[in-house]
C-alpha positions, -999 to 999 in steps of 0.1 A, spaced: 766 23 511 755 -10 529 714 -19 521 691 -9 550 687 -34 575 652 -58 570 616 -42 583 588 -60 595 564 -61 570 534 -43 582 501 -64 607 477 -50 574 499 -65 546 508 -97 563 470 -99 568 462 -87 534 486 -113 524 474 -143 544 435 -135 524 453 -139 488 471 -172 496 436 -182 510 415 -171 479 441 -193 459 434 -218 480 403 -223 480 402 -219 441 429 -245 437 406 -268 461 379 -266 440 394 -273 412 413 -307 428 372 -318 437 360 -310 408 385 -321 389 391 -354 404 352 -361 402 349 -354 362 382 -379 358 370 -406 377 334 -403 356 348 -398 324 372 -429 329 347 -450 337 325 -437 312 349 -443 283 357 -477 295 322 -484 296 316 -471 260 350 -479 239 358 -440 235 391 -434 232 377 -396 233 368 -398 268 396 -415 278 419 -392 270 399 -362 282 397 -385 319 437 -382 316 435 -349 310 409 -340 342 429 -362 365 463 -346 354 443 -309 363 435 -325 395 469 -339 402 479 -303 391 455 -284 414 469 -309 445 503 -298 436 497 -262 436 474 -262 467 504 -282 488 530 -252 471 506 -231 483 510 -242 519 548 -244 515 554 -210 500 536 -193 531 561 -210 553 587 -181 570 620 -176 560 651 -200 575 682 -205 580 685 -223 543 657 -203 529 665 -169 539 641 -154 517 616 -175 521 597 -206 502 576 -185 481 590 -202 448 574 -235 458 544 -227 435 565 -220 405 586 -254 409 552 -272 411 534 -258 381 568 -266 361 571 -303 371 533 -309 364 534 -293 330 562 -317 319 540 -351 335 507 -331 321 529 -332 286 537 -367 284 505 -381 297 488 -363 266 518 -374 242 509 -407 252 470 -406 245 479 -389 215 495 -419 205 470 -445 216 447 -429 197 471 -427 165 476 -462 169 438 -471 166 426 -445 141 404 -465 118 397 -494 140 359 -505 140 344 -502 180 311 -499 194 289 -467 186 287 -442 216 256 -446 239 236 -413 240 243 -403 274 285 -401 264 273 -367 246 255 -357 275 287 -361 296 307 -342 269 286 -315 274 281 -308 309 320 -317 312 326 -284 286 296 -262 308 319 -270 343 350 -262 328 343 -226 315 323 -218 353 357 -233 364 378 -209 337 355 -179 348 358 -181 386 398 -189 386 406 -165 361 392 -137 384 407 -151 414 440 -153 395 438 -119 388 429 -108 418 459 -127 438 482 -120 414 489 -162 418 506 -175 382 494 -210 394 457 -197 390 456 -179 360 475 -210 344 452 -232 362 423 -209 350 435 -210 313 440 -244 312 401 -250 325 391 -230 287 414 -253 271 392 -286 288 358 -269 279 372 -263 242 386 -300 245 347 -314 255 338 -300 232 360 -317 204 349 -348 221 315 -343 221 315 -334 181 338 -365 180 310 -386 197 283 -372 180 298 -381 149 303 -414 154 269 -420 171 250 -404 141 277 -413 110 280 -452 120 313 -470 111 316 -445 80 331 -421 109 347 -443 132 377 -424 132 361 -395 145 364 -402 181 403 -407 178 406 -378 158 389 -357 191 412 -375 210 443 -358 194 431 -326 188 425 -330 229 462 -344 234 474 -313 210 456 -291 231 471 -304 266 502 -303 251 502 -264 242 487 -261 274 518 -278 296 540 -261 274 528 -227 282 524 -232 316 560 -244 318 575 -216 298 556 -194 324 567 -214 358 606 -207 344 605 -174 335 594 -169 375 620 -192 386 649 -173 367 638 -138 383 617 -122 358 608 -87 361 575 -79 373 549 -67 353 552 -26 341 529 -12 355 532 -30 392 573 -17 389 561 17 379 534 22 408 564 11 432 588 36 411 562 64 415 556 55 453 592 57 461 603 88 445 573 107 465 590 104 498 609 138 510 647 132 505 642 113 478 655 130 444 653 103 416 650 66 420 680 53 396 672 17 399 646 -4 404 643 -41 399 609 -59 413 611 -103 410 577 -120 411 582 -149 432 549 -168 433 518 -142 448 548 -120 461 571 -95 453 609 -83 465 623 -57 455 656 -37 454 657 -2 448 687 27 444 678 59 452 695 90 448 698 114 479 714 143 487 750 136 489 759 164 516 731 152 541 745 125 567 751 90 568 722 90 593 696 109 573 699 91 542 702 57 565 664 72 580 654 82 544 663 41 533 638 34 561 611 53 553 612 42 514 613 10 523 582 14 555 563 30 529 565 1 504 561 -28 522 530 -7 535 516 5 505 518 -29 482 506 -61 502 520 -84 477 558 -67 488 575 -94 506 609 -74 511 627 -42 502 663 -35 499 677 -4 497 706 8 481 715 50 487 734 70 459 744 105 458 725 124 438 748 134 402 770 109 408 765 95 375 775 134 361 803 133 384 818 101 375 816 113 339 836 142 348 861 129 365 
């Protein structure tokens, strides 16, 4: 039987919708400010003192910035309706984003990593004070930073975010390897001049993870992974409740950036009309796009009920 024909998503979820993609972007504005303002210090900061510490944690702040302008323009593009090329939309434009900046966020910190292999043990100036003052406060921003986009993360249900989010712990932990790195050479002298490039590539180590994660998560999304258990159960459960409905045989629910489609087979009665089970698609489908916000589109596939029994028989 052909799917059901496309519903309107509900005026409540497209408005429920339109306060998620705003929530994650706001957090992903923040995050290009801030961002942005901790490179530009800690650039100038490490020029100014000879760390190659700072440096490379300047790279790593301007790449989150970079990384939070990407996601906020996806942002703006995935809310975009569908077309004639994009029938389903440009909800994927976040995904696509977070994977290209992982690979630049990768090589930047391959490269630092390097610099700072290169001049391991060479002698340079000790690190003014206030460098370990800048460490610090730099790690104290981040984890406010980790802490207020992890729970917006969660709360959109925005990959961007969360990875955004994790990657914010993984700068505080990084300031603080700087900071001890600093704080070594300041108070050990020449005898641990290699300190501060050893911080610098357990920082570069750490981006690097970081990127990689992100980008392993940013695919997955692109190649249509199934949502999360619990999500494809709740829509399983919602689905099966409505009268006519006598087992949902298959369900498959893709993620596609803070959105959801779905496509569903239910099993109906296989004596009741083409026009009853065509008005039982409907309300399935009315009562899912109602029910979860985050539902973009339903399509609807009707079964008769045993057929799998009858098939075997046969």
């Amino acid at each position: 039987m052909s799917p059901t024909s496309p519903n309107q998503p509900t005026e409540r979820s497209v408005a429920t919708r339109a306060l998620l993609y705003r929530d994650a972007m706001r957090a992903a504005a923040l995050g290009l400010a801030v961002n942005l303002l901790l490179g530009i210090a800690k650039l100038a900061a490490g020029w100014a003192s000879g760390s190659v510490a700072l440096l490379s944690d300047a790279v790593n702040s301007l790449g989150d910035a970079f990384t939070s302008a990407a996601v906020l323009f996806a942002f703006r593009v995935a809310q975009r309706p569908p077309d004639a090329e994009h029938p389903y939309g440009h909800t994927r434009a976040e995904a696509i984003a977070a994977s290209n900046v992982a690979l630049l966020i990768t090589v930047s910190a391959l490269a630092v990593a390097w610099e700072a292999s290169r001049r391991f043990m060479t002698p340079h100036a000790i690190p003014p004070a206030w460098t370990l003052w800048l460490a610090g406060a730099n790690a104290v921003i981040k984890e406010g930073l980790y802490r207020y986009k992890i729970a917006v993360g969660r709360r959109t249900g925005s990959m961007a975010v969360i990875a955004n989010a994790w990657d914010h712990r993984s700068d505080a932990l990084c300031s603080l390897a700087v900071l001890v790195g600093l704080a070594a050479v300041r108070f050990g002298g020449q005898a641990c001049r290699g300190a501060d490039e050893a911080a610098a590539i357990v920082v570069a180590a750490v981006i690097v993870y970081s990127g990689f994660r992100l980008f392993r998560q940013s695919a997955s999304e692109l190649m249509d992974v199934q949502a999360d258990d619990a999500f494809v159960e709740r829509v399983r459960r919602s689905a099966g409740e409505v009268e006519g409905v006598e087992r949902v045989e298959k369900l498959w629910v893709r993620k596609s950036g803070l959105e959801h489609f779905a496509d569903i087979h239910l099993e109906v009665d296989p004596q009741m009309t083409v026009a009853r089970g065509h008005e039982i698609g409907h309300q399935v489908k009315d009562r899912l796009l109602a029910e979860f916000s985050t539902l973009r589109d339903v399509l609807v596939h009707l079964e008769p009920y045993g057929h799998e029994a009858l098939h075997a028989n046969s």
